[in-house]
C-alpha positions as CSV (number, residue, x, y, z in Angstrom):
1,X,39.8,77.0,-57.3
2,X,37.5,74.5,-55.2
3,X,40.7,73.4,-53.5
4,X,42.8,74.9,-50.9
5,X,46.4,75.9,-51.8
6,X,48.9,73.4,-50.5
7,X,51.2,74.5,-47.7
8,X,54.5,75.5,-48.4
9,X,57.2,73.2,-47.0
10,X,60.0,74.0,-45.2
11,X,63.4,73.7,-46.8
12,X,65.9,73.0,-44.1
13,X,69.4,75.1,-44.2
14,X,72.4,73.3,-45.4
15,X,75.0,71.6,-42.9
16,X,78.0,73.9,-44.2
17,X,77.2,77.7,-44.4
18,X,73.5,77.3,-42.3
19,X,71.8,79.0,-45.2
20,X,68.3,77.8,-46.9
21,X,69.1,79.5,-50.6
22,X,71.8,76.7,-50.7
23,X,69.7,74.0,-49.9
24,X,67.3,75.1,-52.2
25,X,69.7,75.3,-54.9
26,X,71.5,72.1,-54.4
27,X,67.7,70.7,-54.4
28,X,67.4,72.7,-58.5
29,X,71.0,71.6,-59.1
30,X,70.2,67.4,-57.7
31,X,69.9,64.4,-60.1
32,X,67.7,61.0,-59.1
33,X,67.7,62.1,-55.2
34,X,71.4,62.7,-55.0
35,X,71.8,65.1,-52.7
36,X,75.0,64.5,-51.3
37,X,76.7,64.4,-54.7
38,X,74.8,68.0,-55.3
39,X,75.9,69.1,-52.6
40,X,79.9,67.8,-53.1
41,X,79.2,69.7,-56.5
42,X,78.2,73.2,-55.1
43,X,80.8,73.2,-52.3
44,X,83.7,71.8,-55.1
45,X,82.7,75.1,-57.1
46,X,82.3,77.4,-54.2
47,X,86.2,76.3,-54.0
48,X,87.0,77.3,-57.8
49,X,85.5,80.2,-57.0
50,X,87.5,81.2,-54.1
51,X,90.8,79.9,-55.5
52,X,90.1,82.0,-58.7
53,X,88.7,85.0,-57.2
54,X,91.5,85.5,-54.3
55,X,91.5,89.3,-55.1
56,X,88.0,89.9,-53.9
57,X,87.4,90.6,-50.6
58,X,84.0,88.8,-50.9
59,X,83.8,85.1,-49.0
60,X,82.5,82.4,-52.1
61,X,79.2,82.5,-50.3
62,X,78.5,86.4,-50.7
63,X,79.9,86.1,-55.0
64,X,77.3,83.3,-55.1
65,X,74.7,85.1,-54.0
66,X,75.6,88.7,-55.8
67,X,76.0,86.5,-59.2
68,X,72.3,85.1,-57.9
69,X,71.4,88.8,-57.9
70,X,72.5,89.8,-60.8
71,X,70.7,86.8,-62.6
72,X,67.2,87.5,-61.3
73,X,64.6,88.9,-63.6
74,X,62.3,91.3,-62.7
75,X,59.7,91.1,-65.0
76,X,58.8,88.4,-67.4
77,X,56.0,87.8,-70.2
78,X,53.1,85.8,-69.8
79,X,51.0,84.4,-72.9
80,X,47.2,85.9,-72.9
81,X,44.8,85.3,-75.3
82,X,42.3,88.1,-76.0
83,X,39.7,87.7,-78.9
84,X,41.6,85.6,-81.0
85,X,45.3,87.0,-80.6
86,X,47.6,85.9,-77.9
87,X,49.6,89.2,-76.7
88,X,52.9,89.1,-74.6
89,X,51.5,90.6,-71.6
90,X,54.5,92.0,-69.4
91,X,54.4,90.9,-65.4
92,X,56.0,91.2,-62.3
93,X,57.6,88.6,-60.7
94,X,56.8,87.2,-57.4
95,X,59.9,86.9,-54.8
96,X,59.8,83.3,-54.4
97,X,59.6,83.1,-58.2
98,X,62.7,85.2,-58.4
99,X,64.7,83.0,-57.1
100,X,63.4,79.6,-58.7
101,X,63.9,81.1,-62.1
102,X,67.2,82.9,-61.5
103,X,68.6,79.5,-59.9
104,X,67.7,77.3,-62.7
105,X,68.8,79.8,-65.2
106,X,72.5,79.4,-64.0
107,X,72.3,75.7,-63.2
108,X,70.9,75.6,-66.9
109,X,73.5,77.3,-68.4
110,X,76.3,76.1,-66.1
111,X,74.4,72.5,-67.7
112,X,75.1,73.8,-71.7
113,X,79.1,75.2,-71.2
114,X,81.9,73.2,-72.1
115,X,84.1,72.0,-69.2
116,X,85.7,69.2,-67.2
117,X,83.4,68.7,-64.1
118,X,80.3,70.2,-63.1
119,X,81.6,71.7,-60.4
120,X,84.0,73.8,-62.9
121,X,81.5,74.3,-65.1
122,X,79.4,76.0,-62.4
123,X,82.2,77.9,-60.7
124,X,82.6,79.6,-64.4
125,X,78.7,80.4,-64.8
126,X,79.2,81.8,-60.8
127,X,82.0,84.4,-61.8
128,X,80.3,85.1,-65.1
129,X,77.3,86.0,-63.6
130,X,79.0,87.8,-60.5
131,X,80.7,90.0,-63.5
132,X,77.1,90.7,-65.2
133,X,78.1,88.4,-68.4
134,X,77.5,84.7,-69.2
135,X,74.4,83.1,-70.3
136,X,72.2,83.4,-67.3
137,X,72.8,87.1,-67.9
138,X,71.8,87.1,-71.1
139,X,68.5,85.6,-70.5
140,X,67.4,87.8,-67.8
141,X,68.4,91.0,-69.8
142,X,66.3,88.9,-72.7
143,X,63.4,88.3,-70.7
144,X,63.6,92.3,-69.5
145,X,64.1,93.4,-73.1
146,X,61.0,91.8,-74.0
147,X,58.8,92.9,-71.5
148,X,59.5,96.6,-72.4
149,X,59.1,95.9,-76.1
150,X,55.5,94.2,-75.4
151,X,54.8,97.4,-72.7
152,X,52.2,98.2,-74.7
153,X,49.7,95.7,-73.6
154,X,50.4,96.0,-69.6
155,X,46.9,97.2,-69.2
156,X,45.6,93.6,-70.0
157,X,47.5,92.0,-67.0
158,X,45.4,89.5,-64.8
């Protein structure tokens, strides 16, 4: 590249819990530049979850970011074309990655389920995902699923 990589920029925590993975996923979960309302959205269903989950002895903060965990892919398949056929070449993910794809998996799928509000909508992918089920789980044992069925052609990763 005759370019130099851009610089990363800073995401500034969020005014409630202090934490920078919220911000960043209110920024995935924002509409047009509407912060405030993502935010009204996350904190609404941060609520759900604790009113729902009162047996746990997890805050909502610590589910959130579990069900986060247990939505983030490893590995992943790139396309790589190699005399004519394109093979499924299985890679590692990079950490910052990780956490993109995992976030917009369960604002995605939060997005696609049936509900009232947006906020229930995502309080329900939340416990889902916190209980290894739901869509966003689905796509990241997918995504690992295919990466060991296309093992085969590791040796051509770039």
């Amino acid at each position: 590249m005759r370019k130099a990589k851009p610089k990363k920029r800073l995401v500034l925590p969020d005014p409630v819990f202090n934490d920078q993975k919220v911000s960043k996923f209110v920024n995935h979960l924002m509409y047009d530049g509407k912060k405030t309302i993502s935010y009204e959205i996350f904190y609404n269903a941060l609520d759900i979850v604790k009113g729902k989950m009162a047996k746990e002895e997890k805050t909502p903060l610590e589910i959130w970011k579990t069900a986060l965990d247990n939505i983030t892919p490893q590995v992943e398949v790139k396309s790589r074309r190699i005399g004519g056929a394109t093979f499924q070449v299985p890679t590692e993910i990079r950490p910052d990655r990780k956490e993109s794809v995992s976030m917009k998996n369960m604002i995605n799928f939060a997005r696609k389920r049936s509900g009232k509000s947006m906020a229930e909508k995502l309080a329900a992918e939340i416990m889902d995902a916190y209980n290894n089920q739901g869509g966003a789980f689905k796509r990241k044992e997918d995504m690992h699923r295919m990466a060991e069925a296309n093992r085969a052609f590791a040796h051509f990763r770039f």
